[in-house]
C-alpha positions in Angstrom: -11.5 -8.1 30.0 -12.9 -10.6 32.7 -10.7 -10.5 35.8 -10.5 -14.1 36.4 -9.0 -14.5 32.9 -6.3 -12.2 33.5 -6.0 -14.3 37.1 -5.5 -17.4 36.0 -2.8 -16.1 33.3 -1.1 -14.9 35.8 -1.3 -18.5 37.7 -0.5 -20.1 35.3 1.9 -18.3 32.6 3.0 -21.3 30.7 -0.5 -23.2 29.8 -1.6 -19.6 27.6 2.0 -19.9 25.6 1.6 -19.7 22.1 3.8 -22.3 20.3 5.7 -22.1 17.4 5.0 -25.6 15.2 8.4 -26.9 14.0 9.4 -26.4 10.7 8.6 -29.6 8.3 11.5 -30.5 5.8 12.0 -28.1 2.9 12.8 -29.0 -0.4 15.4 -26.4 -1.7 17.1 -26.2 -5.2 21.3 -26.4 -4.6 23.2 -24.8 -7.9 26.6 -25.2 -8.6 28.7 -22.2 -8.5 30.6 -21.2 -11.8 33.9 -20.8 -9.9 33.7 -24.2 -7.9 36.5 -26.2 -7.8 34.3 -29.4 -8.5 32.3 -29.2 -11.7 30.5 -32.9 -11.5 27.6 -32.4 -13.2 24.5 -32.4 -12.4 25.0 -28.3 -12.2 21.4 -27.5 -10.5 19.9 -30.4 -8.2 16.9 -31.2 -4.9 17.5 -31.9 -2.0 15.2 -32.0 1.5 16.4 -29.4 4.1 15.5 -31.5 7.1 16.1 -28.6 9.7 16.7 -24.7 9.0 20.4 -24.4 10.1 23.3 -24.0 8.7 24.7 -27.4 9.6 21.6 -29.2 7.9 22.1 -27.1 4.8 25.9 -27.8 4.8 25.1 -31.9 4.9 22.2 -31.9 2.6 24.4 -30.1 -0.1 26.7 -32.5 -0.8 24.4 -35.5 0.6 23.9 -38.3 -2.2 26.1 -36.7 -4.8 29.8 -38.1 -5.8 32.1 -36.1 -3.9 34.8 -37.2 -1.0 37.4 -34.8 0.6 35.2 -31.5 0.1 34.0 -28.5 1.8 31.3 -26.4 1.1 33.3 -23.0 1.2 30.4 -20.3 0.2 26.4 -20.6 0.4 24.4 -17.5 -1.5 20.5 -17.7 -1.0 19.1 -16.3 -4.7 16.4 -14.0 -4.6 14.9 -13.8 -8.2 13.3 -10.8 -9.3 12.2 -10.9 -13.0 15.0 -11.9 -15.4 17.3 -10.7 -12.8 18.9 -12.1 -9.5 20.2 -11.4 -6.2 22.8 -13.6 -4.3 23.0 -12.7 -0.7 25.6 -14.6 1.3 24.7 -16.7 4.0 27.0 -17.5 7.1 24.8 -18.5 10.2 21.7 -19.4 11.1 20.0 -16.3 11.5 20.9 -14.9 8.0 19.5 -18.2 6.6 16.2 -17.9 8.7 16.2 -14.2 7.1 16.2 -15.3 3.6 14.2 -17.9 4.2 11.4 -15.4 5.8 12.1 -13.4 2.4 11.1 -15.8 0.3 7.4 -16.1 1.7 6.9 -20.2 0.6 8.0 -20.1 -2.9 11.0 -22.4 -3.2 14.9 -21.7 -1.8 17.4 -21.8 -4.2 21.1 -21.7 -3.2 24.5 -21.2 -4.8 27.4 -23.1 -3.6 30.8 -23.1 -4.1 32.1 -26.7 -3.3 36.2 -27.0 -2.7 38.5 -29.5 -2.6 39.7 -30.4 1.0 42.6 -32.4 -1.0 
């Protein structure tokens, strides 16, 4: 390796970072839990996941739909394999980043039990 590469790294640390691009919105499928306490219909539905957090997946859940006074109490990511599927929950930001990674591009679909906060 040339010296004066390895130099002017050295000088200058920050201009060689690499940088992550940020995520762009991700359109994830939301379905309704069997053992929800609301049952409004429509039972499997899109929405845009504007950032990968928790917070943003709490808020896009129950964004545009008919519901006042609830909480989202449990988030599963499904993994599908075959006829078959896994729910894993999800509590922070890090396990969500996780299944994300998992699911190598193909699109995010996530269970959610919605209570009443009545």
């Amino acid at each position: 390796i040339d010296p004066t590469l390895l130099s002017s790294v050295e000088e200058h640390p920050t201009a060689y970072e690499t940088h992550q691009p940020s995520p762009s919105p991700l359109p994830v499928y939301f379905r309704l839990a069997p053992n929800s306490q609301i049952k409004t219909p429509p039972t499997l539905w899109i929405e845009t996941l504007p950032a990968r957090t928790m917070s943003a997946l709490r808020e896009v859940a129950v964004a545009g739909r008919a519901y006042s006074n609830v909480r989202i109490s449990r988030i599963e990511g499904v993994i599908k394999a075959g006829a078959s599927e896994t729910k894993l929950t999800i509590t922070d930001d890090d396990e969500l980043e996780a299944y994300l990674q998992h699911l190598k591009g193909e699109t995010a679909t996530f269970m959610v039990n919605i209570s009443s906060d009545a």
